[in-house]
C-alpha positions, 0 to 999 in steps of 0.5 A: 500500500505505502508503494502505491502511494508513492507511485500516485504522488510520484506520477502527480507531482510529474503531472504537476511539473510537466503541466503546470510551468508553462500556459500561464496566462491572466486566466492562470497565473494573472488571476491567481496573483491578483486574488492574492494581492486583493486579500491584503487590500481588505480591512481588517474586518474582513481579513482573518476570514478571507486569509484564512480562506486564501488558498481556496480562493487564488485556487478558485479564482480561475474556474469561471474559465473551466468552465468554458469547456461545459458551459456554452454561455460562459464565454461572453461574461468574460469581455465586452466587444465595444466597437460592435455598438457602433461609433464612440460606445462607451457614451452611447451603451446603457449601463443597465443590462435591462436598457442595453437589452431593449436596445439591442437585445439579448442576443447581441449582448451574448454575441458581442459579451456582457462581462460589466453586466456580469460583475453586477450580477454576481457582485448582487449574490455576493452580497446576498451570501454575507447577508445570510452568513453562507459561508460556501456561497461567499466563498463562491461568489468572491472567487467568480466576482474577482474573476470577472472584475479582472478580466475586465481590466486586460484591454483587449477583453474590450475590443472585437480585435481581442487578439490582434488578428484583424491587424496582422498581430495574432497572437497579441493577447496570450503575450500581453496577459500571460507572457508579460506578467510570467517574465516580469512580475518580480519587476512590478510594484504589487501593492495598490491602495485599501478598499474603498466601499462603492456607492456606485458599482455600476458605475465603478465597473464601466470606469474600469471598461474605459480604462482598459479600452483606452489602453487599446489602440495604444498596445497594438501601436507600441507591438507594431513598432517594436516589430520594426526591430526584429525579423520573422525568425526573431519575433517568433518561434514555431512549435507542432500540436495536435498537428497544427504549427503555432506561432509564439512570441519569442522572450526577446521580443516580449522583453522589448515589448514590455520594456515600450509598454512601459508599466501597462501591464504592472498598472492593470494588474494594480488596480484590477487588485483594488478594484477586487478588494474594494467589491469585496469590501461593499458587497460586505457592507451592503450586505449588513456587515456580517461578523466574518470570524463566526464562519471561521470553524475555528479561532485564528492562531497565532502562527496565522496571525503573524503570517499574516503579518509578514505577508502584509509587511513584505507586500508593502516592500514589494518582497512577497515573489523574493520571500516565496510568499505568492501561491503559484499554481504549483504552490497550490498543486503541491499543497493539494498533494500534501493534502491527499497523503495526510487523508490517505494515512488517516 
């Protein structure tokens, strides 16, 4: 039986670390370090409870993109097509879903994505979990919020030109959300300001659509300008899967498209941070301000307490990466793993 045992941890963690490296992307890697990053923008009414809950939530924080594999309806709650409504949409596309409905109806809005009207929708469930103190549903609903929150904050998850494929740059959206972030995280600056609570969500979500939106024309400029530096060979590399060739950025590239973005991409993952603890902090609110410790199955130790601490201490001076303080998805997997060889000897 302990032979077993080790041969399944042995064919997991080379499952883990076969898999896990590489195919980071905003909805992976991104979205697993901004749920972190939120946590510790939290006051401290809320923070014992969503510390505690930590792991769960970077672990969950990427399940509304699971589900695109089941759920056909998944995929437009994650982007907003805005040039699909014609000329200067942002001034001209209600902001309530009902009006933007009546409009241009429902089918559009699923053809072309609702993911600000998705935000609002879940950020009202939200607040129903902490009303009625259901600790699984808040759990639940932070983690699919945050999702949504943040993938409003990637710019080309607001144009119909998502992947540069109607400009000749297929292939720009994994290199600005996914290879960016991975190569150069160490570099950014992570902390963001405390929650704020919003007396407006609604309008707070279509502030961050316009933000992102205008940072569109500017990337797609900046990658054609960079590409004047390099050739075919040097821009890309090719790989073979599932038959198919595929073209990729190549780290040089990447590194001098970054470096003429200047801090972009370092500035989204910021705020789409803020923005996530500062939901979570007014669906808490609006929803009666609910004793978070009484969900807790029990009293928070010491030891938590001071990891909190240091995790807060070394996310100030920007040292949570250099401390091995980021829950990584092989951090995660790992963790799991350890999980399941303490059960299987109980």
């Amino acid at each position: 039986m302990f032979y077993s045992r080790i041969v399944k941890v042995t064919l997991i963690l080379g499952i883990i670390l076969n898999s896990s490296v590489s195919g980071y992307s905003w909805g992976f890697f991104g979205h697993k370090v901004i749920q972190q990053l939120a946590i510790y923008g939290l006051p401290k009414s809320m923070q014992p409870f969503f510390h505690r809950n930590m792991a769960h939530l970077v672990e969950t924080s990427v399940r509304p993109d699971e589900r695109r594999n089941t759920d056909p309806q998944e995929a437009p709650r994650h982007f907003i097509d805005l040039e699909a409504f014609g000329e200067n949409p942002l001034e001209h596309v209600p902001h309530s879903y009902n009006a933007a409905a009546t409009k241009y109806n429902a089918d559009t809005l699923q053809k072309y994505g609702v993911v600000p009207w998705q935000v609002i929708k879940i950020k009202d469930r939200l607040t129903q979990a902490f009303y009625r103190k259901d600790k699984d549903s808040i759990l639940f609903y932070s983690a699919d919020l945050a999702h949504y929150l943040q993938d409003a904050h990637v710019p080309l998850h607001t144009s119909l030109n998502h992947d540069g494929q109607l400009t000749g740059q297929t292939g720009l959206h994994s290199l600005w959300e996914s290879k960016l972030p991975e190569q150069n995280l160490a570099h950014y600056n992570l902390r963001h300001e405390k929650a704020q609570y919003l007396k407006n969500p609604e309008e707070e979500i279509w502030n961050v659509i316009r933000a992102s939106h205008q940072l569109v024309p500017q990337l797609l400029a900046v990658e054609k300008q960079v590409s004047q530096n390099f050739t075919e060979a040097t821009k890309y590399t090719t790989s073979e899967r599932n038959g198919r060739t595929r073209k990729n950025y190549t780290d040089a590239f990447a590194t001098a498209y970054n470096q003429a973005l200047g801090t972009m991409v370092q500035d989204r993952m910021r705020a789409s941070a803020e923005k996530t603890a500062a939901f979570w902090y007014t669906c808490w609110v609006d929803g009666g301000k609910p004793e978070l410790s009484e969900l807790l199955s029990t009293p928070r130790t010491k030891e938590e307490t001071k990891q909190l601490k240091q995790e807060l201490k070394s996310w100030k001076k920007g040292t949570l990466q250099e401390k091995d303080l980021l829950l990584t998805k092989i951090k995660l997997s790992l963790m799991n793993v350890v999980k399941w060889i303490n059960e299987s000897y109980a």
